[in-house]
N, C-alpha and C positions, 0 to 999 in steps of 0.2 A: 417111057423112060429109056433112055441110052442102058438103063444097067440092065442083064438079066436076073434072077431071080437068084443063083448064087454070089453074085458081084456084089447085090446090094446087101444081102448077109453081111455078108466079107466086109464091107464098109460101117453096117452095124457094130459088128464087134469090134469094131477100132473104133469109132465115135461115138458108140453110146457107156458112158461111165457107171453103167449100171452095177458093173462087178464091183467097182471100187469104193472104198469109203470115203468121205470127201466133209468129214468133220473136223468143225477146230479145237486144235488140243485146247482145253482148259484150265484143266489139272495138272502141273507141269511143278510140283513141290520138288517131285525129284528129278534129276537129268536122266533123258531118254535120249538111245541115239536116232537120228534122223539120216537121210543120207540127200546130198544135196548136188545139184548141176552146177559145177563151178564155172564160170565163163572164161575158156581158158583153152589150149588146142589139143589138149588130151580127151579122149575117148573114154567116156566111161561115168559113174555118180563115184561121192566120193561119203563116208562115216563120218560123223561129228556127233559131239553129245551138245545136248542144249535144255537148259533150264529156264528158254522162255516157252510159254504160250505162240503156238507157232502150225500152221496148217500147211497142205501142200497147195502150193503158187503162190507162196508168199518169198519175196526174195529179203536174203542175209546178209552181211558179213560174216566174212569165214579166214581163218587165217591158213594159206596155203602156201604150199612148198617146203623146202628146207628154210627160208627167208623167213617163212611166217610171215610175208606179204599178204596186206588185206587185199582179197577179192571177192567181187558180188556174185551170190548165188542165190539159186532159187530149189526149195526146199520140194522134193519127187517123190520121197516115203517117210513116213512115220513109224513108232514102235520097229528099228529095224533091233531083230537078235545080236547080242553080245557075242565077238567074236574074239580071236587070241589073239588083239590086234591091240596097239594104243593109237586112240585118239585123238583129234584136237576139240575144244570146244569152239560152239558159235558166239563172237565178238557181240554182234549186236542183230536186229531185226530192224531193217529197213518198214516192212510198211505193215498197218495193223489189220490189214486183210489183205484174202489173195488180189494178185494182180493178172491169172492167169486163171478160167475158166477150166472146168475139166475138158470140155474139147477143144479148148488151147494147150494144153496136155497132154492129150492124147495126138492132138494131129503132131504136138513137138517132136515126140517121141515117134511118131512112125516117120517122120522128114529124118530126125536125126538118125534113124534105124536105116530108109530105102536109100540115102544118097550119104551113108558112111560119113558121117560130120557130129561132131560132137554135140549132148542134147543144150550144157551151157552158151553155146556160139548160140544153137538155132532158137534158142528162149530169147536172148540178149536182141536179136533181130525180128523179132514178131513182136517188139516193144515199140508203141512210136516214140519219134527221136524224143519228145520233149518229156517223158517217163524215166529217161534213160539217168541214172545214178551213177556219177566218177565219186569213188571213195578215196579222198584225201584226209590224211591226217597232218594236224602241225603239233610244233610243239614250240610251245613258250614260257618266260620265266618265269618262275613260281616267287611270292615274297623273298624268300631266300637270294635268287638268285639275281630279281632287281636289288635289293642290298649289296650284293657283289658288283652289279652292273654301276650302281651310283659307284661304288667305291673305286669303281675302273680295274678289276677285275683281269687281266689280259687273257686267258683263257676264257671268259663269259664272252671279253668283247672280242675278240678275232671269231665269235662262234656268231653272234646277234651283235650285227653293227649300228644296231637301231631296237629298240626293244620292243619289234612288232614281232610277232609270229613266225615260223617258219616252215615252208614246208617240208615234211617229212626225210623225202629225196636230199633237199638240200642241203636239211639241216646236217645225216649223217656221210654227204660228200665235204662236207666244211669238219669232219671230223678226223675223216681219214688226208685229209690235209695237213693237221696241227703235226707237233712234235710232239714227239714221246709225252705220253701226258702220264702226272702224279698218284696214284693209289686214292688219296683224296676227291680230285677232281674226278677220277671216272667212275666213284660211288654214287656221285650229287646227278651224273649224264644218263642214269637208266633209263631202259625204253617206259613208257606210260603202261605196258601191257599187264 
């Protein structure tokens, strides 16, 4: 072997998951925090509480930033300690098992560790392309608001010139458009969250 006798140690205890627990939560009645690799250019995992059924290499929706923009992440610890911090919770659960082996894990983590890159970038790239998840949201009329749409509506229709779907982006750049809108109208506009 290329390696000598302490090298290959040293690669032992990076690739073999033997220290870690690598079971799926099941029992998830109550929200536990998690703490997850957002795919995103900041350095670092990030807290969330989550009341699904959820293991680590399963990738999430998580809603981050100040925007609460959905982005994909992939979930790095379990049962983490409650700190004097607030939260967000996780949106939804992308897939019903892991997608990332513990030595897909661990080598994530020492890539993201030896060459300083964040670990959400280096998971999102060790995925082949056709696995890879864009999380779009739209939003479209509810009964409600086709009723407003037949009735011609001018606030519904300068928003949905057509009463298909929208996407997310486009729907709230078609908002910061309109004019001053009514107390009324921007109770019916809330976000689906």
């Amino acid at each position: 072997s290329f390696l000598d006798k302490t090298d290959q140690s040293a690669w032992q205890a990076i690739f073999i998951p033997q220290r870690y627990s690598w079971s799926l939560k099941v029992d998830m009645s109550h929200e536990s925090l998690i703490e997850v690799a957002v795919d995103c250019n900041i350095q670092g995992v990030f807290t969330y509480s989550c009341g699904f059924p959820v293991a680590i290499g399963m990738r999430v929706v998580v809603p981050f930033g100040a925007q609460n923009r959905k982005k994909l992440g992939v979930v790095v610890r379990l049962d983490v300690p409650k700190g004097e911090f607030a939260v967000k919770a996780v949106a939804d659960v992308v897939d019903q098992e892991p997608v990332f082996s513990p030595h897909m894990m661990l080598l994530a983590k020492w890539l993201s560790d030896y060459y300083l890159f964040p670990l959400g970038a280096v998971l999102r790239v060790m995925l082949p392309a056709g696995t890879r998840v864009k999380v779009k949201f739209y939003w479209s009329l509810t009964p409600k608001g086709l009723s407003a749409w037949e009735q011609k509506d001018r606030l519904i229709r300068a928003i949905f010139n057509k009463r298909t779907p929208l996407l997310e982006s486009t729907f709230r750049n078609k908002l910061k458009t309109l004019p001053a809108r009514s107390e009324e109208h921007t109770s019916e506009l809330q976000s689906p969250d």
